[in-house]
C-alpha positions as CSV (number, residue, x, y, z in Angstrom):
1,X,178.2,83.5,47.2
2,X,174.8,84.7,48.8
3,X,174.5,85.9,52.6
4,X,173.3,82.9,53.5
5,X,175.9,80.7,52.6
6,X,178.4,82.9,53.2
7,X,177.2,82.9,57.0
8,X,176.8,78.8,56.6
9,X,180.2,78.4,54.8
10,X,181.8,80.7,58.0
11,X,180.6,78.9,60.4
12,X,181.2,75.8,59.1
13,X,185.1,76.7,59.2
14,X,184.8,76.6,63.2
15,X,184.6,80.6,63.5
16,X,181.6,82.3,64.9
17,X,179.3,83.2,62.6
18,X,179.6,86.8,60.9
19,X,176.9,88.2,59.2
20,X,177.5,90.4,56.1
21,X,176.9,93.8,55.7
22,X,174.6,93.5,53.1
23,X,172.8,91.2,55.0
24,X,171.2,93.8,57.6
25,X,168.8,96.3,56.3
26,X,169.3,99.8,57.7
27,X,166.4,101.3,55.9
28,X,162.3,99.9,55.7
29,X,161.0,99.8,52.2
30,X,157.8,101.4,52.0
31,X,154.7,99.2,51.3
32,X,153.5,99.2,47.5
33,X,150.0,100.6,48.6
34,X,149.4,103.6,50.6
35,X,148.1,103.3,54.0
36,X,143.7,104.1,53.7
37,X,143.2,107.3,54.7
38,X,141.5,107.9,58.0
39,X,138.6,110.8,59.0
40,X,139.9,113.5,60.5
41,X,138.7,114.4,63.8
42,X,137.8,117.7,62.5
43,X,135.4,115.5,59.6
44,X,134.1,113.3,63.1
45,X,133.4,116.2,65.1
46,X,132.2,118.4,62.3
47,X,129.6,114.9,61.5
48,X,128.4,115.3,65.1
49,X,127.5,118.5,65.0
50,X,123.6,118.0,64.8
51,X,123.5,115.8,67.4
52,X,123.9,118.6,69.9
53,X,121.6,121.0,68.4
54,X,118.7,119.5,69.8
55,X,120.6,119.3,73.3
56,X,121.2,123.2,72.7
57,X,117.7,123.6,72.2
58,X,116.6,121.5,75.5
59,X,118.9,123.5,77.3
60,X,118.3,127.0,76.4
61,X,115.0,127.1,74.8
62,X,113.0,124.4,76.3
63,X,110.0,126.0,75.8
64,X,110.1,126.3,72.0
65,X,111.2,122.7,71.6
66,X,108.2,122.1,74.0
67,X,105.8,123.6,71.8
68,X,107.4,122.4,68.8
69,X,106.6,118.7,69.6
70,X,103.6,119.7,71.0
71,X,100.2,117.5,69.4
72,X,98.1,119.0,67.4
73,X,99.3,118.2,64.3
74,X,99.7,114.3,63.8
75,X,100.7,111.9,61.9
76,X,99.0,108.5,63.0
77,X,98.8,110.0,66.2
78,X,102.5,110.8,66.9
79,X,103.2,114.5,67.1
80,X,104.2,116.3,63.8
81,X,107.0,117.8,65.8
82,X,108.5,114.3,66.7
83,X,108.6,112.7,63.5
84,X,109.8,115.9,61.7
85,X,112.7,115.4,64.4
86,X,113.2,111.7,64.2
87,X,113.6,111.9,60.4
88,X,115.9,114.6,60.8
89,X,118.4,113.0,63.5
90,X,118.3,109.6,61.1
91,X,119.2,112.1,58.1
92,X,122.3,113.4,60.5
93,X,123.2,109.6,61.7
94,X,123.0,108.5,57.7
95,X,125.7,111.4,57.4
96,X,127.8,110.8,60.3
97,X,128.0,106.7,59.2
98,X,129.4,108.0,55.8
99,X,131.8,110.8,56.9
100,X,133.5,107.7,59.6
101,X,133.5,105.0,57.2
102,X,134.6,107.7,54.0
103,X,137.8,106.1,52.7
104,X,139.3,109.8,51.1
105,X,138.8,113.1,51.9
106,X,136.8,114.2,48.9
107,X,134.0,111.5,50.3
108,X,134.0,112.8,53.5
109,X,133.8,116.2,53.1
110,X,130.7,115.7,50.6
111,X,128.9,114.2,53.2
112,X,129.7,116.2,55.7
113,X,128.5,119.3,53.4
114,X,125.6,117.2,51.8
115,X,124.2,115.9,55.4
116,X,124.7,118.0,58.4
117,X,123.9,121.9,57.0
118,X,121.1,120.2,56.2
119,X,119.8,118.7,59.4
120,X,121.2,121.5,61.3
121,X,119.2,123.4,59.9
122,X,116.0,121.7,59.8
123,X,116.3,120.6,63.4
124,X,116.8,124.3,64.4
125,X,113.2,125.8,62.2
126,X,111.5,122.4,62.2
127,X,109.8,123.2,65.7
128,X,109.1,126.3,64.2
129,X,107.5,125.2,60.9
130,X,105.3,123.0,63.2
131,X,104.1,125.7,65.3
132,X,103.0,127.4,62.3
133,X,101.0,124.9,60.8
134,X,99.2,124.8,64.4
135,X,98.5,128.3,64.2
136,X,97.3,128.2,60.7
137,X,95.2,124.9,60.6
């Protein structure tokens, strides 16, 4: 006889039902896939990183990000300085999209080591490269 009817065939006799032991389940059985793993917040913070590089460099050295984005060298008319700037922060967002949708650890921390060195670095010397080519051309 199953649980079931065992419980049906009780309480069909006029006694309150009883419910087997077997019938409860003491113990969750785990799920045949894994849960997806999740970005750390260390991988999300670490993918933020060059977004506060240029607020670093507004704050304490307003003067070189001044004359970093300053105009004489252009491209269509927009300064050098801001486009070298805009690529860079869309190279950092590109990085930070992959590292918060990376679906294993491995992913992430390629793109974390692939994307933001890179524009952290760039964002930090690009001012600098651009007032060079100023004082050169």
């Amino acid at each position: 006889m199953s649980g079931r009817s065992a419980v049906r065939h009780m309480a069909s006799a006029g006694e309150p039902p009883v419910v087997p032991k077997m019938a409860v389940r003491k113990h969750v059985q785990p799920s045949a896939t894994p849960p997806a793993w999740r970005p750390r917040r260390m991988h999300r913070a670490l993918s933020l990183t060059p977004f506060a590089v240029p607020v670093a460099e507004y704050l304490f050295a307003g003067t070189y990000l001044a004359r970093g984005m300053g105009s004489p060298p252009d491209i269509v008319g927009i300064p050098l300085g801001v486009v070298v700037q805009t690529m860079l922060l869309a190279w950092a967002t590109l990085g930070a999209v992959l590292v918060w949708r990376a679906r294993s650890m491995p992913w992430a921390t390629w793109a974390l080591l692939i994307f933001a060195p890179l524009a952290i670095v760039g964002l930090v010397f690009a001012p600098a490269v651009v007032m060079l080519m100023a004082n050169i051309g």
